[in-house]
Predicted model as a PDB file, atoms N, CA, C, CB and O in Angstrom, pLDDT in the B-factor column:
MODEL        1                                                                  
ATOM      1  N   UNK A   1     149.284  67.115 175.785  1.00 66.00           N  
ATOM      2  CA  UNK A   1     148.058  66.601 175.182  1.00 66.00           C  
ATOM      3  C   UNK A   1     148.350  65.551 174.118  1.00 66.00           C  
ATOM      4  CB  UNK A   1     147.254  67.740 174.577  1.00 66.00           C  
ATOM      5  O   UNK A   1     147.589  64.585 174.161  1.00 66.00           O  
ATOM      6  N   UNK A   2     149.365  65.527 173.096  1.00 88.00           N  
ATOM      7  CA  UNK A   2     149.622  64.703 172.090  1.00 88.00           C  
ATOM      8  C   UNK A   2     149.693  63.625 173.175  1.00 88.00           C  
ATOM      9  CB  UNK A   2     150.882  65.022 171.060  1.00 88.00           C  
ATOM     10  O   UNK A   2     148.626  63.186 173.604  1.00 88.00           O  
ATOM     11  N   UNK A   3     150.930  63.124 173.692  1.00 90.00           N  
ATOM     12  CA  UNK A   3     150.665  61.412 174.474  1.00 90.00           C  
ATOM     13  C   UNK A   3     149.221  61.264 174.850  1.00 90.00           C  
ATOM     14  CB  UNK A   3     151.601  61.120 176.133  1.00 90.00           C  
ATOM     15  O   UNK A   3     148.600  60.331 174.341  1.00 90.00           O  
ATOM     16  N   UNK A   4     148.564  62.145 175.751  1.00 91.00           N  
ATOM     17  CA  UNK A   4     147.114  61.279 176.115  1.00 91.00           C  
ATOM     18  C   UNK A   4     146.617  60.905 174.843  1.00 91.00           C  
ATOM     19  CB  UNK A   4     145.840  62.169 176.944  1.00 91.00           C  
ATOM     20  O   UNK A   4     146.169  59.776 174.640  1.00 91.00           O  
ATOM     21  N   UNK A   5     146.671  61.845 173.918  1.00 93.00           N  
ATOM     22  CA  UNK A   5     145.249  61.853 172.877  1.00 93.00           C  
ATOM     23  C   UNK A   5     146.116  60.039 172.358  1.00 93.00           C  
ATOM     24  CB  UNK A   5     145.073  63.794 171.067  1.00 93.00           C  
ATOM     25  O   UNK A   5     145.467  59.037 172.057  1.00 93.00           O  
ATOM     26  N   UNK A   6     147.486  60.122 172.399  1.00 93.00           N  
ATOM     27  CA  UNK A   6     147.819  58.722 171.114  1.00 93.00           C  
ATOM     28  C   UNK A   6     147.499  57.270 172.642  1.00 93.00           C  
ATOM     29  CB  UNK A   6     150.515  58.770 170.099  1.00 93.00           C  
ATOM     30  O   UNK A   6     147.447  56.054 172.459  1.00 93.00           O  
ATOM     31  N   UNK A   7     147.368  57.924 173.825  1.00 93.00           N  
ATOM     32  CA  UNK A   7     147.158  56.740 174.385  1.00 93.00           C  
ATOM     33  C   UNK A   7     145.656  56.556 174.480  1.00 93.00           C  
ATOM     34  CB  UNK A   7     147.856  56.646 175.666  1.00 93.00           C  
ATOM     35  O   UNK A   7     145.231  55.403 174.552  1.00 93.00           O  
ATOM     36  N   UNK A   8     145.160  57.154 174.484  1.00 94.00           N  
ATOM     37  CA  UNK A   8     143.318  57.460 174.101  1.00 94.00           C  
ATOM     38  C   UNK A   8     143.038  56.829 172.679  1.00 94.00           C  
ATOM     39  CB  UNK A   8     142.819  59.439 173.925  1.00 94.00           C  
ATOM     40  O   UNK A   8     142.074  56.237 172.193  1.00 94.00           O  
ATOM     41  N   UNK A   9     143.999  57.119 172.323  1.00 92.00           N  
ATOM     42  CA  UNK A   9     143.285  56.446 170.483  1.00 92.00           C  
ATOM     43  C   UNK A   9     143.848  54.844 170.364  1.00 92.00           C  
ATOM     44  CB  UNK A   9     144.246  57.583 168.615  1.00 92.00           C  
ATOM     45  O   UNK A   9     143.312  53.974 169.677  1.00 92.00           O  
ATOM     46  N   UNK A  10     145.121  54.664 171.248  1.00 93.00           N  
ATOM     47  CA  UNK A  10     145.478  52.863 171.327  1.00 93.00           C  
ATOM     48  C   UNK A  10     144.499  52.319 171.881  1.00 93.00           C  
ATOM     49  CB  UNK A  10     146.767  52.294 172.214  1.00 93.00           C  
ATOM     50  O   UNK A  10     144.103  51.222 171.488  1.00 93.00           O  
ATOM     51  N   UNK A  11     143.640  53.274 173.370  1.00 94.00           N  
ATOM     52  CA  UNK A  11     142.940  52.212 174.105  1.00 94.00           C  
ATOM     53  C   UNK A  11     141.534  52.247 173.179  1.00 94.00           C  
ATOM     54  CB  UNK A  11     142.745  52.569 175.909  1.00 94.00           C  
ATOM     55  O   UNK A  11     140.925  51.186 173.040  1.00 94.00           O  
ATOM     56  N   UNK A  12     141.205  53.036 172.772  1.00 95.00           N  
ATOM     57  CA  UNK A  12     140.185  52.614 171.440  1.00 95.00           C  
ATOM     58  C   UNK A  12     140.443  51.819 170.646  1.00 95.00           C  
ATOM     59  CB  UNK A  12     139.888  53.474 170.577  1.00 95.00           C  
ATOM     60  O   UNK A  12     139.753  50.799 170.637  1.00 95.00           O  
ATOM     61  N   UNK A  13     141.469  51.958 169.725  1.00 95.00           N  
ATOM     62  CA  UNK A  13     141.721  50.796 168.950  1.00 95.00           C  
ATOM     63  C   UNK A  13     141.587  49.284 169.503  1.00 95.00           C  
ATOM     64  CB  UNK A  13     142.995  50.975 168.524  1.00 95.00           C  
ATOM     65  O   UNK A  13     140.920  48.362 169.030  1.00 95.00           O  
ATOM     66  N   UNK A  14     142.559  49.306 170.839  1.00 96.00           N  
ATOM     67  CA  UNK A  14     142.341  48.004 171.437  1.00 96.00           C  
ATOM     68  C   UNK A  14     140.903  47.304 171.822  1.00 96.00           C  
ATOM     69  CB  UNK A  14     143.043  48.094 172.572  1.00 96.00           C  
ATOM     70  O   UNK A  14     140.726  46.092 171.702  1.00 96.00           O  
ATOM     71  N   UNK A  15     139.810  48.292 172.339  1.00 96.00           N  
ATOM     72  CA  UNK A  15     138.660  48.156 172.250  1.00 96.00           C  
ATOM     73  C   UNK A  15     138.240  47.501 171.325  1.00 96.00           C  
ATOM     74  CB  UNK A  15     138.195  49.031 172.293  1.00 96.00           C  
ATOM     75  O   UNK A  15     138.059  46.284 171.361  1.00 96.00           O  
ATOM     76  N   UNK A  16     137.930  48.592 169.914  1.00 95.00           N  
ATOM     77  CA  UNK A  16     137.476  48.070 169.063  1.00 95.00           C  
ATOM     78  C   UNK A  16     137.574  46.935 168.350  1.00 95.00           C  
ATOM     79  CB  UNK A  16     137.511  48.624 168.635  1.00 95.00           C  
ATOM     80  O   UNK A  16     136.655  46.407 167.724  1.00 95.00           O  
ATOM     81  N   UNK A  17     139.228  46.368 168.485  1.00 96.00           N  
ATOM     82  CA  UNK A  17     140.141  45.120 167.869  1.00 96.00           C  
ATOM     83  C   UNK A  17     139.138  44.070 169.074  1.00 96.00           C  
ATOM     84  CB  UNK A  17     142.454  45.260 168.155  1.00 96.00           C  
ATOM     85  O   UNK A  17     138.252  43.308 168.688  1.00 96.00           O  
ATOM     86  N   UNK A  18     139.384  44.188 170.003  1.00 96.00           N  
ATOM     87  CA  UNK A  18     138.599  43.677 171.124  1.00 96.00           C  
ATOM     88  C   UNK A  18     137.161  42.949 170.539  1.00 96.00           C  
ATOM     89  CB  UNK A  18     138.281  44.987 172.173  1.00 96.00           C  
ATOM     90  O   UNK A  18     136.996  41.730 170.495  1.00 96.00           O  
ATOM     91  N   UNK A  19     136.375  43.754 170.194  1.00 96.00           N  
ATOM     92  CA  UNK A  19     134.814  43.791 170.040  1.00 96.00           C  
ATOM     93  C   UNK A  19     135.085  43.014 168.294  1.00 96.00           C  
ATOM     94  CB  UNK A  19     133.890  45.845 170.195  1.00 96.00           C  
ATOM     95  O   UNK A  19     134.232  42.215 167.909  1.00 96.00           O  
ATOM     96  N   UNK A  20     136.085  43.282 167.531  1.00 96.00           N  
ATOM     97  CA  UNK A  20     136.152  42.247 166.365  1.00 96.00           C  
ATOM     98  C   UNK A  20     136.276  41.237 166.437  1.00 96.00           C  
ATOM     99  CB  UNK A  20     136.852  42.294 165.628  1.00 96.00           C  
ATOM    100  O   UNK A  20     135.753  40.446 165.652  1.00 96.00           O  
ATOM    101  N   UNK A  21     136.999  40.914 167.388  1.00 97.00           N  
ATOM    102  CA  UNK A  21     137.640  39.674 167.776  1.00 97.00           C  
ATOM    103  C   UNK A  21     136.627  38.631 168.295  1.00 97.00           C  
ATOM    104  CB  UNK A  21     138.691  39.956 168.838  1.00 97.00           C  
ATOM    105  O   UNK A  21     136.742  37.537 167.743  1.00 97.00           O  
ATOM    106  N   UNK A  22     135.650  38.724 169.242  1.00 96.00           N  
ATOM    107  CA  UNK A  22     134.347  38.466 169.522  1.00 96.00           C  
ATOM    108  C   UNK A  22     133.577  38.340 168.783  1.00 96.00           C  
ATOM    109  CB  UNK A  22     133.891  39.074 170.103  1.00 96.00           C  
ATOM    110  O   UNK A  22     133.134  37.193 168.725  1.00 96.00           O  
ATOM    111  N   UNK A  23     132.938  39.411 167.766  1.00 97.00           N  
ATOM    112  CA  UNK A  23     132.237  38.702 166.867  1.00 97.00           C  
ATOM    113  C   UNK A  23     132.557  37.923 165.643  1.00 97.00           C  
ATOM    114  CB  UNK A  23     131.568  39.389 166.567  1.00 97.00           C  
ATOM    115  O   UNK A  23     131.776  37.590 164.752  1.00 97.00           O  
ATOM    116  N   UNK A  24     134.280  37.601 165.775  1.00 98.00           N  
ATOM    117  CA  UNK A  24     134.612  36.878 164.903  1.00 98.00           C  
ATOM    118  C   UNK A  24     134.642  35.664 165.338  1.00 98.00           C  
ATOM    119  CB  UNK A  24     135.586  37.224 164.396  1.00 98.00           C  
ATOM    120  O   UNK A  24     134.421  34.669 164.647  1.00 98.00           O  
ATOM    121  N   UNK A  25     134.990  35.680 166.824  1.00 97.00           N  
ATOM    122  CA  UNK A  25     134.907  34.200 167.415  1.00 97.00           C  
ATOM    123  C   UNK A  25     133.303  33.622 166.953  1.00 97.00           C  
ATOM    124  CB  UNK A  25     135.129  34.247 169.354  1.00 97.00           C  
ATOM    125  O   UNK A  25     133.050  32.682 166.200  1.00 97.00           O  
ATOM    126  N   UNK A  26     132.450  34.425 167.598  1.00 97.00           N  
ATOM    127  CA  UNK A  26     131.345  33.891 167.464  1.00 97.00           C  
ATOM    128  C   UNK A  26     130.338  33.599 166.058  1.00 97.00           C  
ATOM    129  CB  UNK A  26     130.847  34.573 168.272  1.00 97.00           C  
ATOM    130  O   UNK A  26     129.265  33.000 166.130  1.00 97.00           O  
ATOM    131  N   UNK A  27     130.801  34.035 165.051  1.00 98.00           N  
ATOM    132  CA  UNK A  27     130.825  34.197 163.504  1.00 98.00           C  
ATOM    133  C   UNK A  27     131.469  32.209 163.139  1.00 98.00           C  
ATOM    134  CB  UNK A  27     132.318  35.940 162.913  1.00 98.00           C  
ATOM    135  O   UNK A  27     130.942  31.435 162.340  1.00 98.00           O  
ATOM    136  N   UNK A  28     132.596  31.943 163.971  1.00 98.00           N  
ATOM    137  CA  UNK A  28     133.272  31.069 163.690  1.00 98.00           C  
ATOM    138  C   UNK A  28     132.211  29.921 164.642  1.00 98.00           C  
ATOM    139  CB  UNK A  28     134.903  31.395 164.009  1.00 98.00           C  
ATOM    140  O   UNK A  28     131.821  28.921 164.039  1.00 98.00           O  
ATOM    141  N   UNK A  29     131.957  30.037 165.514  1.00 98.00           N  
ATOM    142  CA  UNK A  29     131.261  28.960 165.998  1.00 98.00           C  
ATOM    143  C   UNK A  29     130.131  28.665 165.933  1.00 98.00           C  
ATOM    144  CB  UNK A  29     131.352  28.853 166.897  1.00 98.00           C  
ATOM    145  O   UNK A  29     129.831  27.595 166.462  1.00 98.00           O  
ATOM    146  N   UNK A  30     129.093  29.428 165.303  1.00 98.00           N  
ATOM    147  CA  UNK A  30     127.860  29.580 164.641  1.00 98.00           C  
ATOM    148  C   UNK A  30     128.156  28.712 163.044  1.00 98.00           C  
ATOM    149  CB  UNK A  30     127.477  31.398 164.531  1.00 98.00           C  
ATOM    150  O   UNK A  30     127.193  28.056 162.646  1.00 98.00           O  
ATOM    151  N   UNK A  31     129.452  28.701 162.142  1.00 98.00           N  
ATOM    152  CA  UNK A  31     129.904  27.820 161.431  1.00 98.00           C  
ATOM    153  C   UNK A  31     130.060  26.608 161.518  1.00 98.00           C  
ATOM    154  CB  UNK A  31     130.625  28.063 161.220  1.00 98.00           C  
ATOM    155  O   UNK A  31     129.692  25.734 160.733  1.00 98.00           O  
ATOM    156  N   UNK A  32     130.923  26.469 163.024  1.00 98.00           N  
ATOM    157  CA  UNK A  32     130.908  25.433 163.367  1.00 98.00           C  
ATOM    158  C   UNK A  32     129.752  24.308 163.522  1.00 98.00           C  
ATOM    159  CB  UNK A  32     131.393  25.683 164.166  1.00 98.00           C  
ATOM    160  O   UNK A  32     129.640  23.139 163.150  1.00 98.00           O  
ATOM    161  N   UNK A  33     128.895  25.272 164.293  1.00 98.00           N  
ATOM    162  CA  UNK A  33     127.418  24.630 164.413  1.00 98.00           C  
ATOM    163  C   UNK A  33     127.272  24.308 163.465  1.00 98.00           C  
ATOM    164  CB  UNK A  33     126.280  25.266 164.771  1.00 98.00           C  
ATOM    165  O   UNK A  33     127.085  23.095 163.554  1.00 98.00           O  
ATOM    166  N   UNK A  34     127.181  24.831 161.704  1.00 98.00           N  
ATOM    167  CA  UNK A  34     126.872  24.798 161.040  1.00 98.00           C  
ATOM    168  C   UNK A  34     126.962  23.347 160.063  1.00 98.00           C  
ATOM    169  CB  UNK A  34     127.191  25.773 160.928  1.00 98.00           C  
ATOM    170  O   UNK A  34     126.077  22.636 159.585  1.00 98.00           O  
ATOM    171  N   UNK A  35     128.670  23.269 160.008  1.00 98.00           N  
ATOM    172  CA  UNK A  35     129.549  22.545 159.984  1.00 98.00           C  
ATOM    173  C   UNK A  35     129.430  21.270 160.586  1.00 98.00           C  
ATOM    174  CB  UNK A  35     130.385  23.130 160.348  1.00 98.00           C  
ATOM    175  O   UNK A  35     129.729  20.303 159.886  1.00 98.00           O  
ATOM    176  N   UNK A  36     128.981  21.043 161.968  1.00 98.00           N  
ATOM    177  CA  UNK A  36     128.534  20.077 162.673  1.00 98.00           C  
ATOM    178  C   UNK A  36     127.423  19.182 161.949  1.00 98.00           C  
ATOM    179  CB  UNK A  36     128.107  20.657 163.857  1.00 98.00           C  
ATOM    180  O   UNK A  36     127.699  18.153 161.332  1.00 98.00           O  
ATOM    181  N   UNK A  37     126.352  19.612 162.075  1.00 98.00           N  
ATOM    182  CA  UNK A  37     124.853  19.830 161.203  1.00 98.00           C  
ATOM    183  C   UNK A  37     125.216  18.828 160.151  1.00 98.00           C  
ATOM    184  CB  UNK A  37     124.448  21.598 160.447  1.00 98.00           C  
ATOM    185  O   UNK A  37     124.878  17.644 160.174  1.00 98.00           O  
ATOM    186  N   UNK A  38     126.084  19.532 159.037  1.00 98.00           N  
ATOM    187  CA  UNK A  38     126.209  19.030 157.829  1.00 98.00           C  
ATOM    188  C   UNK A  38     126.228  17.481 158.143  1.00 98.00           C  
ATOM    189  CB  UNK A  38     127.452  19.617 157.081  1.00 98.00           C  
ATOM    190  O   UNK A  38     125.307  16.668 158.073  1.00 98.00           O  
ATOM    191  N   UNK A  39     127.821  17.279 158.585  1.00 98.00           N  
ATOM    192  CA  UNK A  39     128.280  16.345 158.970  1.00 98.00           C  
ATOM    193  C   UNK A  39     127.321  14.981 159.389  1.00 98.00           C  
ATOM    194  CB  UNK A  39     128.981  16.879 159.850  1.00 98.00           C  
ATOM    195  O   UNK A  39     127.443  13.884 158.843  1.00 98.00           O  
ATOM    196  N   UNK A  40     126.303  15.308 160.521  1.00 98.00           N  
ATOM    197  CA  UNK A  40     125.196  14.588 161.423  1.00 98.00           C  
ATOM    198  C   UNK A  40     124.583  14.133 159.922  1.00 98.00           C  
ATOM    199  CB  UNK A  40     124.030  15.716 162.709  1.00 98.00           C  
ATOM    200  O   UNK A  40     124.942  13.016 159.550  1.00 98.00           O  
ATOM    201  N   UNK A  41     123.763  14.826 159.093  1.00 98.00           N  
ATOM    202  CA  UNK A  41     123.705  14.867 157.968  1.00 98.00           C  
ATOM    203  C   UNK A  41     123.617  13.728 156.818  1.00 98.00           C  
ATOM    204  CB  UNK A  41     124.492  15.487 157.911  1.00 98.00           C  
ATOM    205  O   UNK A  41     122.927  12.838 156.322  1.00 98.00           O  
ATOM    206  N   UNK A  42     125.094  14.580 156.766  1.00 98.00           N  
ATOM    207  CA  UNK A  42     126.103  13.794 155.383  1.00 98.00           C  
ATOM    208  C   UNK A  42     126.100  12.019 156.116  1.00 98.00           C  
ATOM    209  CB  UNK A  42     128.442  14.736 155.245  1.00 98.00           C  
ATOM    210  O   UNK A  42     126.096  10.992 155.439  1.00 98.00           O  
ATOM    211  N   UNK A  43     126.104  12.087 157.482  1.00 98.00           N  
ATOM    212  CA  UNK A  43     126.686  10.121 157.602  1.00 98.00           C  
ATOM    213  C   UNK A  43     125.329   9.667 157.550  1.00 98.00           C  
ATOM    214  CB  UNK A  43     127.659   9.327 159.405  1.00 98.00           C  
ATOM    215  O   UNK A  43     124.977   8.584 157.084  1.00 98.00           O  
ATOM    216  N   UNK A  44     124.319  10.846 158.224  1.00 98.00           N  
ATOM    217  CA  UNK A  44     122.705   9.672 157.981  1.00 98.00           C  
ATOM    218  C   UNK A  44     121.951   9.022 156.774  1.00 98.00           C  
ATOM    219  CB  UNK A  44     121.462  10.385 158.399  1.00 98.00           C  
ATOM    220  O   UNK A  44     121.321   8.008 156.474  1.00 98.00           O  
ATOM    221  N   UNK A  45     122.497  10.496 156.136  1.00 98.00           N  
ATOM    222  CA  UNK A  45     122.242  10.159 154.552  1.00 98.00           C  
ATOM    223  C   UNK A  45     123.233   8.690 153.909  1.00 98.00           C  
ATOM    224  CB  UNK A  45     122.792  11.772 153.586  1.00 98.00           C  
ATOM    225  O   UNK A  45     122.675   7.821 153.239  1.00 98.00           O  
ATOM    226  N   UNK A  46     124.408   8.642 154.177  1.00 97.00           N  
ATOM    227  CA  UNK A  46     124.969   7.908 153.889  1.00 97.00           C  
ATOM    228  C   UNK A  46     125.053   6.129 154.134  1.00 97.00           C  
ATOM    229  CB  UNK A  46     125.644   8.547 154.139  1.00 97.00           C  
ATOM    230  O   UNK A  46     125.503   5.155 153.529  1.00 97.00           O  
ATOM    231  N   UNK A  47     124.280   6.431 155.482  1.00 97.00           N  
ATOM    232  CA  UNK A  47     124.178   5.057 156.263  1.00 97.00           C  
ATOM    233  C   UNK A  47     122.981   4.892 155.062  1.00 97.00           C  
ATOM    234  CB  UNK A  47     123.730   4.981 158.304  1.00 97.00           C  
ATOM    235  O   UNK A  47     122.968   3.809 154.477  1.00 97.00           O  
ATOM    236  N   UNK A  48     121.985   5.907 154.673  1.00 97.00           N  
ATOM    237  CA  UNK A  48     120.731   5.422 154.295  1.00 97.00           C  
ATOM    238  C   UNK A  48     120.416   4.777 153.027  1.00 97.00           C  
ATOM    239  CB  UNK A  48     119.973   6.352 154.384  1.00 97.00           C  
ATOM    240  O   UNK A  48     119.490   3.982 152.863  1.00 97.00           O  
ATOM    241  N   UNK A  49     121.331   5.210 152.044  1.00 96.00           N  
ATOM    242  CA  UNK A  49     122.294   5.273 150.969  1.00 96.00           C  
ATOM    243  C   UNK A  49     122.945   3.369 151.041  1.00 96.00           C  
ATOM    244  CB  UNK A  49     123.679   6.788 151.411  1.00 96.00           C  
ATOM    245  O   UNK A  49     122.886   2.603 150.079  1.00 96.00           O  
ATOM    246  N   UNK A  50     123.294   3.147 151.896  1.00 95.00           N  
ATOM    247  CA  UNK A  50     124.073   2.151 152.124  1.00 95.00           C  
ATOM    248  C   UNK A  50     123.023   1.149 152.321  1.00 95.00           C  
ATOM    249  CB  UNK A  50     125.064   2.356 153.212  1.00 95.00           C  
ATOM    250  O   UNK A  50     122.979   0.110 151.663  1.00 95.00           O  
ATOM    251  N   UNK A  51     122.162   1.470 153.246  1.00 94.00           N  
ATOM    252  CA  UNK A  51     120.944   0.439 153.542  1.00 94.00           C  
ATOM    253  C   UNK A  51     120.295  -0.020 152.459  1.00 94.00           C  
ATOM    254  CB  UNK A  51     119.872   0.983 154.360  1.00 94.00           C  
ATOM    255  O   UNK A  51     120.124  -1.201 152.157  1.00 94.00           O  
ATOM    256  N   UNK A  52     119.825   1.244 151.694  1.00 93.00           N  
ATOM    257  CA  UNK A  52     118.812   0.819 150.498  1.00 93.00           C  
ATOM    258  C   UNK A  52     119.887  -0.283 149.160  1.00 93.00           C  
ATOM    259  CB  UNK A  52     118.092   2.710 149.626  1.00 93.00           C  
ATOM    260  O   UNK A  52     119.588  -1.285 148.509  1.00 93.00           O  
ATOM    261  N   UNK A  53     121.168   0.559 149.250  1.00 92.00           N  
ATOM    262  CA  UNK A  53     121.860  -0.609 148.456  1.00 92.00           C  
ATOM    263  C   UNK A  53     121.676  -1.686 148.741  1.00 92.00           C  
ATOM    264  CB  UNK A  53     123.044  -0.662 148.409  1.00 92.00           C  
ATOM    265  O   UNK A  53     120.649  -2.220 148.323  1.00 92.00           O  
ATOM    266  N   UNK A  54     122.422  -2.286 149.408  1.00 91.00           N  
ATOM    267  CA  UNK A  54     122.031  -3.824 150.185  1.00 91.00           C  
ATOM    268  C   UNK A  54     120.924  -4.107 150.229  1.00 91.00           C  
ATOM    269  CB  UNK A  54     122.319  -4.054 151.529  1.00 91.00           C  
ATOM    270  O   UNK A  54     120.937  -5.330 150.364  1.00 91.00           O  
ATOM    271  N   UNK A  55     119.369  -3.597 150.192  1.00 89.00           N  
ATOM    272  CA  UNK A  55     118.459  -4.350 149.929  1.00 89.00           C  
ATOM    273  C   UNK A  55     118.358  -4.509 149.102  1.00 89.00           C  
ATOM    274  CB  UNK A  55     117.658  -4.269 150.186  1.00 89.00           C  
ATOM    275  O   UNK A  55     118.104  -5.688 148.857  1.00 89.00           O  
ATOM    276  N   UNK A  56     118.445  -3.561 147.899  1.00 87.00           N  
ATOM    277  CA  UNK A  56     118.729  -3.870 146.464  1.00 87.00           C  
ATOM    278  C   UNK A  56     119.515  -4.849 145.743  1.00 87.00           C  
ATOM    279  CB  UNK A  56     119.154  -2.978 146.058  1.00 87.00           C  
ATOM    280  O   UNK A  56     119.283  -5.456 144.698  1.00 87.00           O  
ATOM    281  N   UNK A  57     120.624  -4.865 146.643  1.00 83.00           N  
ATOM    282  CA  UNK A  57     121.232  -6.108 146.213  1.00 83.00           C  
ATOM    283  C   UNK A  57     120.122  -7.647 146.838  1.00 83.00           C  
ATOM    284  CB  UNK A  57     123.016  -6.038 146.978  1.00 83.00           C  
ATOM    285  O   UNK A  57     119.595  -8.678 146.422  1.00 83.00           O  
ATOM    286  N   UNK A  58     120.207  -7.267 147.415  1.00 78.00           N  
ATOM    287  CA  UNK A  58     119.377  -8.863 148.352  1.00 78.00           C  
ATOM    288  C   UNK A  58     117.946  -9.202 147.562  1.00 78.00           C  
ATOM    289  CB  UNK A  58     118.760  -8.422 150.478  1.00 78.00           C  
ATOM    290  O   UNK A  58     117.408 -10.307 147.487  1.00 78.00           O  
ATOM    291  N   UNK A  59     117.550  -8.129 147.079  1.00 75.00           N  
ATOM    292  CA  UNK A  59     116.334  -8.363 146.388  1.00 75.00           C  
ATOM    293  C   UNK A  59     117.138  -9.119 144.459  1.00 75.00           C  
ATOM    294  CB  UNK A  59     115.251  -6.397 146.392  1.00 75.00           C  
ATOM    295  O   UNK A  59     116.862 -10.174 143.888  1.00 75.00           O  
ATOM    296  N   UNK A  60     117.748  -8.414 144.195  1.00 72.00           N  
ATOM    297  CA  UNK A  60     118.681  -9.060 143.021  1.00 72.00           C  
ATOM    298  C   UNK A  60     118.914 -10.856 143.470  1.00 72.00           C  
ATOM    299  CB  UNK A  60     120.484  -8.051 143.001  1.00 72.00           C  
ATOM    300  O   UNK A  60     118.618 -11.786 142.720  1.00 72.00           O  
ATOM    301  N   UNK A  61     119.364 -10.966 144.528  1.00 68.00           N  
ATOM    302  CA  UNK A  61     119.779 -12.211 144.977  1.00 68.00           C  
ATOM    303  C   UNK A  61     118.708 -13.180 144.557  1.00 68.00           C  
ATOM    304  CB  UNK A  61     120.035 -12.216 146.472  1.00 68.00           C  
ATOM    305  O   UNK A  61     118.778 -14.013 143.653  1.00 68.00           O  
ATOM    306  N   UNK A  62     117.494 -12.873 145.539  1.00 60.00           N  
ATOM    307  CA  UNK A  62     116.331 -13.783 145.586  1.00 60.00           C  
ATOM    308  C   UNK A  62     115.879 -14.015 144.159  1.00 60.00           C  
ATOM    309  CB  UNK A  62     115.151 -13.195 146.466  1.00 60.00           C  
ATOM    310  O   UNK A  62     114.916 -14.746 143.928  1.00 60.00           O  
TER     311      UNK A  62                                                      
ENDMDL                                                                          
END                                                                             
């Protein structure tokens, strides 16, 4: 009985390590998404940022 029960309790463990592992992947790519987002973001803002400068300057010009 001791070997089954310690090979019964590895294939649980492995399970369970299993089922962490998954919702860690998916923990990580829900970030990613997240992460992505920002990014899309951070450059639109930045282009927009950039635009309004330059008119600002151009209006200085005239």
């Amino acid at each position: 009985m001791g070997v089954t029960e310690r090979v019964w309790g590895a294939l649980t463990s492995m399970i369970k390590l299993e089922d962490r592992v998954v919702r860690q992947g998916e923990v990580i790519k829900a970030q990613q998404a997240k992460i992505e987002n920002l990014t899309e973001r951070m450059i639109r803002m930045e282009t927009t940022i950039e635009l309004l400068m330059r008119a600002s300057e151009h209006k200085r010009i005239k």
